[in-house]
N, C-alpha and C positions, 0 to 999 in steps of 0.2 A: 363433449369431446369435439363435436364440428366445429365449435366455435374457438375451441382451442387449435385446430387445425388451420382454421381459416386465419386466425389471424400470425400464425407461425410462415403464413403461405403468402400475406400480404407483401410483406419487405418485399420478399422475392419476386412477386410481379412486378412490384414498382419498381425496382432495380432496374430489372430488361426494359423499362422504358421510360430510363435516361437519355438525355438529350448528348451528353458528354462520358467518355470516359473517367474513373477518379484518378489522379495523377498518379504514380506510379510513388510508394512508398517502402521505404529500405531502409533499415537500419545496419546494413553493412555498409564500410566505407568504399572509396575504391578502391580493386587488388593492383593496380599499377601503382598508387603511389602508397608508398612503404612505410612511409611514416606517417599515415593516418590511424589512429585509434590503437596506439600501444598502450598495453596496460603491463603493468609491475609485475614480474612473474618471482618476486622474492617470497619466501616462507613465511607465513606469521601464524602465530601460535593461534589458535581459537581460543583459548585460556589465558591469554595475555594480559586482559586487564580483566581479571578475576580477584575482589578482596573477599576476604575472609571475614565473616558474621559471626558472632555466638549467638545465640537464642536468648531472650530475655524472661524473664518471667509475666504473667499473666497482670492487666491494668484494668481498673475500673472506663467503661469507654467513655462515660459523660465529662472528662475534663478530658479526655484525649480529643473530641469528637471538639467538646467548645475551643479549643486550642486553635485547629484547622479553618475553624468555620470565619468570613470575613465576618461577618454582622451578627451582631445578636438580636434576638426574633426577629429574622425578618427571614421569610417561604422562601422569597425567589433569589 
C-alpha cells in the first residue's frame, strides 16, 4: 500500500517543481467570434442506416474458418 501511495504521490511532487508553466489548453473556441466550431443541429435518426438480417441456419466452422484465413498452415 505505501508503495502504491508513493508512487500515486510522485507525479505530484515533480509537478510543483517544474521550471515552466504547461501552456494553457482549451478546446473551446473563442466566444467573440461566432463562427468558430458550428456543428449541424439538424435531426438524424439513430436508426438510419439500419438493414434488416434474417438468421441463418447453423454451419460446419472448418470451411467457414479456412475461407477467412490468408494462408494455409501457417501459425502466424
Amino acid at each position: 500500500m505505501k508503495r502504491l501511495f508513493s508512487m500515486a504521490l510522485l507525479p505530484i511532487v515533480l509537478g510543483g517543481c517544474a521550471a515552466t508553466l504547461p501552456a494553457e489548453v482549451s478546446s473551446l473556441g473563442d466566444p467573440a467570434n461566432s463562427t468558430s466550431g458550428i456543428r449541424s443541429t439538424q435531426y438524424r435518426s439513430p436508426i438510419s442506416g439500419y438493414t434488416h438480417r434474417e438468421p441463418t441456419g447453423p454451419k460446419a466452422w472448418g470451411p467457414l474458418n479456412d475461407a477467412q484465413s490468408t494462408a494455409k498452415g501457417d501459425a502466424s
